[in-house]
C-alpha positions as CSV (number, residue, x, y, z in Angstrom):
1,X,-8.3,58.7,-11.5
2,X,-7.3,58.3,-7.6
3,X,-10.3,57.3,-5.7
4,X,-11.3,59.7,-3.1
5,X,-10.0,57.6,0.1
6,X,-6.3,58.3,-1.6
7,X,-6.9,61.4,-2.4
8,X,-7.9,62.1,1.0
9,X,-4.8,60.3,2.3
10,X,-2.6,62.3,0.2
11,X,-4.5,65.7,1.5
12,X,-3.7,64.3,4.9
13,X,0.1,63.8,4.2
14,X,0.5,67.1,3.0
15,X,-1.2,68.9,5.5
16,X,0.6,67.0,8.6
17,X,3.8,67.8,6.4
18,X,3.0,71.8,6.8
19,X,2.5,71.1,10.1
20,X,5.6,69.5,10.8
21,X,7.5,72.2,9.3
22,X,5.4,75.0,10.9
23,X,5.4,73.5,14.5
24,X,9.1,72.6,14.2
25,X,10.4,76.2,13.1
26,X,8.3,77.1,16.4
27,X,9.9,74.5,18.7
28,X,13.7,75.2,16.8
29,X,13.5,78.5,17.7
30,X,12.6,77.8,21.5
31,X,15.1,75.5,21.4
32,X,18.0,77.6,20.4
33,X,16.4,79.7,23.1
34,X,17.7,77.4,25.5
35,X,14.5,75.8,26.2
36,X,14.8,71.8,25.7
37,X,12.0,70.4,28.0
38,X,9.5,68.9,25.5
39,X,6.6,69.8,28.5
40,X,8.1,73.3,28.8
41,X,8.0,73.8,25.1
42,X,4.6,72.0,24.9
43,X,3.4,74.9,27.4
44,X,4.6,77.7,25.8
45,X,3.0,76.7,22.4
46,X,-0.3,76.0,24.1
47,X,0.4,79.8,25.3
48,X,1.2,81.1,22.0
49,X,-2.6,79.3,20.1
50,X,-0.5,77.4,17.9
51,X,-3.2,74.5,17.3
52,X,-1.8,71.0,17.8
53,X,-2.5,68.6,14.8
54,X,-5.5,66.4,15.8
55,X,-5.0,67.0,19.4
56,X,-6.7,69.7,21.6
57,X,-3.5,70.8,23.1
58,X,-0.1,70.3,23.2
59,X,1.7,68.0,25.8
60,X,5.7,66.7,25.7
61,X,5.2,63.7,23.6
62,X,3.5,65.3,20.6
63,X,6.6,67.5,21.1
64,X,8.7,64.9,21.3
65,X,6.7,63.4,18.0
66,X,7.3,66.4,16.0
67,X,10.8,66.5,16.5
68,X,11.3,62.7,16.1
69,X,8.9,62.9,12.6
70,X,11.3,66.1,11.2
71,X,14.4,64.2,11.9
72,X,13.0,61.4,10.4
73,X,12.1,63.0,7.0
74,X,15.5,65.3,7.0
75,X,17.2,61.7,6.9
76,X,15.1,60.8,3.9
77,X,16.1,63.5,2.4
């Protein structure tokens, strides 16, 4: 049986993985907007609610950190 430290590990992975796929569909589509500025994207999200995962708000390099991560695990893939 996983001890509970792994478990909650695992819980963690999963959840930043929903995120990354949630905030990315978000920043995609203001991408293909024509919106490419990680601060101006980070604005409008902060606009929109859409909570930032484990940070208060949302600011160009957690933008930059999403799209970086989902590239990342698209490679992997």
């Amino acid at each position: 049986m996983p001890s509970a430290s792994k478990a909650s590990r695992e819980l963690d992975r999963a959840l930043l993985a929903i995120f990354l796929e949630a905030a990315g569909a978000l920043i995609d589509q203001l991408v293909e907007a024509g919106i490419s500025n990680p601060a101006d994207i980070a604005r409008r999200l902060n606009r929109r609610g859409f909570p930032c995962f484990g940070r208060p708000r949302w600011n160009a390099v957690a933008v930059a950190t999403v799209q970086r991560r989902r590239e990342r695990l698209r490679e992997a893939a």
